[in-house]
C-alpha positions as CSV (number, residue, x, y, z in Angstrom):
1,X,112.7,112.2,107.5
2,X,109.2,112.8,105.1
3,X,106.6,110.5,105.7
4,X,104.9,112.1,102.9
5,X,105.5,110.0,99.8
6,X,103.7,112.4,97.1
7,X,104.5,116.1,96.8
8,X,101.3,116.4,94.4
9,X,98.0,115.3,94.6
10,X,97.1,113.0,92.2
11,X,100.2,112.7,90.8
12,X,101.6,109.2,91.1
13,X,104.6,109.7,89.3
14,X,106.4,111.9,91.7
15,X,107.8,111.0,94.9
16,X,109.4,112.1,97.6
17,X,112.4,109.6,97.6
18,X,113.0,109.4,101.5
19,X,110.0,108.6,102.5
20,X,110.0,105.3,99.9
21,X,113.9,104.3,99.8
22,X,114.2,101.4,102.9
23,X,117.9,100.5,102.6
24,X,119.9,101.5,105.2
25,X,123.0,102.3,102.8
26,X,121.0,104.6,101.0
27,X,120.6,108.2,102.5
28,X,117.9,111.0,101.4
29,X,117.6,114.4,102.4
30,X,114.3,116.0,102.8
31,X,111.6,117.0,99.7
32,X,114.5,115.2,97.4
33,X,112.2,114.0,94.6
34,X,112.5,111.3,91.8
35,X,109.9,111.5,88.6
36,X,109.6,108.4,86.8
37,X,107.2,108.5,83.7
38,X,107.7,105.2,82.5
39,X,108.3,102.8,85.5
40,X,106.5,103.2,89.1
41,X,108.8,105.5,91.4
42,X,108.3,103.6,94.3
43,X,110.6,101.1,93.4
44,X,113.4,104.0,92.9
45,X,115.7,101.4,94.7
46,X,115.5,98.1,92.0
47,X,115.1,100.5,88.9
48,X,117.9,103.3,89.3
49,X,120.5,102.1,92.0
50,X,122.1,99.1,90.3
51,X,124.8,97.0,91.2
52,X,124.4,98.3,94.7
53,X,125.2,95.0,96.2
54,X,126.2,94.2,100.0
55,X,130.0,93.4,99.8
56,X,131.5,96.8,99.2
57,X,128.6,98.3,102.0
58,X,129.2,100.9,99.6
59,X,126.8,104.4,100.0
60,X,124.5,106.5,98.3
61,X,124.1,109.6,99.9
62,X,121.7,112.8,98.5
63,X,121.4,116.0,99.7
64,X,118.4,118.1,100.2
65,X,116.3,119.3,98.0
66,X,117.6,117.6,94.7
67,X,115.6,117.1,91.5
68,X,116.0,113.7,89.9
69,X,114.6,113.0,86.7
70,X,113.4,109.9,85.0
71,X,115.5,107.2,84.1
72,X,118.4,108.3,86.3
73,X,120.9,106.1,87.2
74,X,123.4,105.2,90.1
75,X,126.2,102.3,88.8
76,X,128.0,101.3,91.8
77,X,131.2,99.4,92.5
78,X,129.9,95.7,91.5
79,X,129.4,97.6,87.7
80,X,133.6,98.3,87.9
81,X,135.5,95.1,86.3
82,X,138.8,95.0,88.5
83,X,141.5,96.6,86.0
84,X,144.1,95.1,88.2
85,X,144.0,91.9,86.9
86,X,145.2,90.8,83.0
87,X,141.6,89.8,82.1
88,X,138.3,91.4,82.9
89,X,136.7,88.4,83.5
90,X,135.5,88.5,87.0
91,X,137.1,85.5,88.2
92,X,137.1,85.7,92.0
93,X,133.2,86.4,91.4
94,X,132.7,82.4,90.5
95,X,135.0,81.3,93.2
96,X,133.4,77.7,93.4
97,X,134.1,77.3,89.8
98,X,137.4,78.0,89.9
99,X,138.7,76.5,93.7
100,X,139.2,80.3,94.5
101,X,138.9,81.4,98.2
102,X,135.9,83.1,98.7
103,X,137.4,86.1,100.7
104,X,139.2,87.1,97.4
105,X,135.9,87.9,96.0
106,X,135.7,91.3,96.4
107,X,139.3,91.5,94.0
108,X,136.9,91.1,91.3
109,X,136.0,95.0,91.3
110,X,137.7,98.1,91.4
111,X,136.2,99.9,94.5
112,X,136.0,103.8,94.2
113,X,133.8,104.2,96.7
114,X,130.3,105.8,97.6
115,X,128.1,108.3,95.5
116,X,127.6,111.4,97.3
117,X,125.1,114.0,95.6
118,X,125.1,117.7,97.2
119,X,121.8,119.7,97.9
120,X,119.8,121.6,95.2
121,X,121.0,119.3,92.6
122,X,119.0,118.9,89.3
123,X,120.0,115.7,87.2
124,X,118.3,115.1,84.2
125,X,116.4,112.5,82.1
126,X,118.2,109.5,81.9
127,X,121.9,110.5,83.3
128,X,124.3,108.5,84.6
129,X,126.1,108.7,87.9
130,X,129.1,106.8,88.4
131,X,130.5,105.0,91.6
132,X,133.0,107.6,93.3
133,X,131.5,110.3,91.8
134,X,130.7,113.7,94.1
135,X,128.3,116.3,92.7
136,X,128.9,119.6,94.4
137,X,125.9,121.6,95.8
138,X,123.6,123.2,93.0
139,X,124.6,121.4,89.9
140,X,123.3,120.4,86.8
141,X,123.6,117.4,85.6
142,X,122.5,117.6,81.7
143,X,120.0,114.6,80.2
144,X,122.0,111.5,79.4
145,X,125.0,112.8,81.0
146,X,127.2,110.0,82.0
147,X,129.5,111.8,85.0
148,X,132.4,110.3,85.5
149,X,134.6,112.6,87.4
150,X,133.5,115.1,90.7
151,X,131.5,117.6,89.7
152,X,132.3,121.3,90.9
153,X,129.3,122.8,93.6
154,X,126.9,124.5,91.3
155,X,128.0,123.5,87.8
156,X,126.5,122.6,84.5
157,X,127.8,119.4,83.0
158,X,127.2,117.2,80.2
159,X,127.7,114.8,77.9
160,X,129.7,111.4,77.7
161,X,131.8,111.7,79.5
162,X,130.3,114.6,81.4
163,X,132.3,117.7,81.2
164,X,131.7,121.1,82.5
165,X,129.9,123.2,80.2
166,X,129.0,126.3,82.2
167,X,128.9,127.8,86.0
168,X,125.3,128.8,87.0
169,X,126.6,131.8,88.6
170,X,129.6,134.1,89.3
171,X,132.3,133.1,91.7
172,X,131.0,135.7,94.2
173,X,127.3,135.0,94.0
174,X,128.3,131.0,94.3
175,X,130.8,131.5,97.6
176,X,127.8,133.6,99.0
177,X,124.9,130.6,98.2
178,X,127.1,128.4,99.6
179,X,127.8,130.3,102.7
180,X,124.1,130.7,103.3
181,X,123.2,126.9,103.0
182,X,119.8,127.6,102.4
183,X,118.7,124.5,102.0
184,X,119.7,123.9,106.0
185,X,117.2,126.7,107.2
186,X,114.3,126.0,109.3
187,X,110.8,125.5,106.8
188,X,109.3,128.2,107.7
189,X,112.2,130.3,107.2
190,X,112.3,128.9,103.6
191,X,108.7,129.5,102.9
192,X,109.2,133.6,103.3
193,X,112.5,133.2,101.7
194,X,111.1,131.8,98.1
195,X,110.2,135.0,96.7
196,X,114.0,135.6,96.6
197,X,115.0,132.0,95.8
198,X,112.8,131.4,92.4
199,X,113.5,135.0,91.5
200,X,117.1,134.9,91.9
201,X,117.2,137.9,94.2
202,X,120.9,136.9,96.3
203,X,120.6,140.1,98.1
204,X,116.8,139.4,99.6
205,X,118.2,135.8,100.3
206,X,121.3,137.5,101.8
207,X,118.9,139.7,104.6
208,X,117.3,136.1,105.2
209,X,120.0,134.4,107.2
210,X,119.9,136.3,110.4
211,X,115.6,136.2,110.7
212,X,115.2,134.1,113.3
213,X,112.0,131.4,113.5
């Protein structure tokens, strides 16, 4: 886990997120970052994972290496108005009101589940992420995207709904990033690989995978 909490120096507004995120039901991977130009970062957790509340013990899990922008948004189950019932009113929520027992309460909502967010994934200012959702390795989450639905591993996705505009690559060069897991290497293995990586040079990345560190 970082214990490094800024990437930059003298930049406030970035953070690496698993270094500042203390509940247990959320899970970072290493140099994920959060940017947040309008509210402090640090408090990732109350701003931008919201109706995260205890009785689903619901999950938030991020990969390695993901880019989250300002304003982004996790809407867990609590958010999801049971659809099983004939009203949306959440009843079972205000049991003491209503002489309900208090074990129903969790009827209220529709649970779909934890958030799960692959590695090298770039989401954009202000999106959305719904509970349930799973956003496949490398993916692009366009600004104000409100996702819905799983997203593909290294897709491009927007909109509201969010729907697949685009694949970043080509099946072949895809299947072959996501054989390499990159992203799982040792550091120093990384460091001589980003050359390759922010050129987009698969084959140099390719001879990479065998160097051993």
């Amino acid at each position: 886990m970082m214990t490094k909490i800024y990437p930059r120096t003298a930049d406030k507004q970035t953070v690496y997120l698993n270094a500042v995120v203390k509940d247990p039901q959320i899970e970072i991977g290493d140099y994920t970052i959060y940017n947040d130009f309008v509210s402090d970062p640090l408090l990732f957790e109350t701003n931008n994972v919201l109706y995260h509340y205890p009785i689903h013990r619901e999950k938030l899990i991020i990969g390695r290496f993901c880019s989250i922008a300002c304003g982004t948004k996790f809407l867990f189950n609590c958010a999801n108005h049971s659809l099983k019932s004939l009203s949306t009113y959440t009843f079972p929520l205000f049991y003491e009101e209503w002489e309900l027992n208090r074990a129903d309460m969790a009827s209220a909502w529709h649970n779909k589940g934890d958030i799960t967010i692959g590695n090298d994934v770039w989401i954009g200012f202000e999106a959305v992420i719904m509970a349930g959702v799973h956003i496949g390795d490398g993916a692009i989450i366009a600004a104000r995207a409100v996702v819905t639905k799983d997203v593909a591993p290294y897709s491009i996705v927007g909109g509201s709904p969010a729907k697949e505009i685009r694949k970043r690559f080509d099946d072949s060069t895809i299947q072959r990033l996501q054989h390499l897991k990159w992203w799982n290497w040792p550091i120093r293995k990384i460091r001589r690989s980003l050359s390759y990586l922010t050129r987009g040079n698969m084959d140099g990345l390719q001879s990479m995978m065998h160097l051993n560190e």
